[in-house]
C-alpha positions in Angstrom: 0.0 0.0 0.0 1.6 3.2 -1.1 1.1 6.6 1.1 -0.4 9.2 -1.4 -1.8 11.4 0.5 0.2 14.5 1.7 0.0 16.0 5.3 -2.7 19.0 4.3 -4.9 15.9 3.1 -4.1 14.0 6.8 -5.0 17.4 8.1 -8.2 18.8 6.5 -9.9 15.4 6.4 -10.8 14.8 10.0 -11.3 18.3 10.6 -14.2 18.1 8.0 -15.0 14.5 9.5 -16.1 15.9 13.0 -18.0 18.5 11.4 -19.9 15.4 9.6 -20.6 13.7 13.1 -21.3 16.6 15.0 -24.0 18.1 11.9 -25.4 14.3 12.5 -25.5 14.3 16.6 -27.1 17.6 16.7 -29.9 16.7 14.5 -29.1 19.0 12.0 -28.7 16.9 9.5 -30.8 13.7 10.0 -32.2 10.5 7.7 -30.6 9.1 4.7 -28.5 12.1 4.4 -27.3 12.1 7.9 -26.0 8.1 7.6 -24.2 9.0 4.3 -22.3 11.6 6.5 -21.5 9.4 8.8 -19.9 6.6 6.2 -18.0 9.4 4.4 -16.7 11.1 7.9 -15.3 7.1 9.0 -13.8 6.8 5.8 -12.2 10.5 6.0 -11.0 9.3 9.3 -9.4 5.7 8.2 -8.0 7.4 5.1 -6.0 9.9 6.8 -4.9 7.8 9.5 -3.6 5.3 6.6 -2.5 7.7 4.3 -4.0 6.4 1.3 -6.8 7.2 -0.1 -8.1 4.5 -2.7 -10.2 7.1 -4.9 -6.4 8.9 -5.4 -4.9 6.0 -6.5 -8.1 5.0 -8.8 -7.9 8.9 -10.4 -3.7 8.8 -10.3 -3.2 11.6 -7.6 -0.5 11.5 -5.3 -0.2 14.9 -3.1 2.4 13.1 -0.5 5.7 15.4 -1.4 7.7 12.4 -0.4 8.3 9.7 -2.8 7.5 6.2 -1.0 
């Protein structure tokens, strides 16, 4: 498994994750809606703690500076 995600990725991703969860857990966003938030904020979170993100290597983007 290659790292090709770069640290502002690792950064920005569970930053936006919590603002997924906490739109979910204060009933602002709710339903259908609300669950696909919460599957894309757990797969923010497991991408950046990995540091791979399998849509980047699907699309050929690598923002990680350092070659691997």
């Amino acid at each position: 498994m290659t790292i090709n995600m770069g640290s502002a990725d690792r950064f920005i991703r569970p930053i936006i994750a919590i603002v997924f969860i906490a739109l979910y857990f204060t009933g602002t966003v709710t339903g259908t809606l609300g669950i696909i938030l919460l599957v894309l904020a757990g797969i923010f979170l497991l991408t950046s703690v990995v540091g791979m993100c399998p849509l980047y290597s699907l699309l050929g983007i690598n923002t990680c500076k350092v070659k691997s």
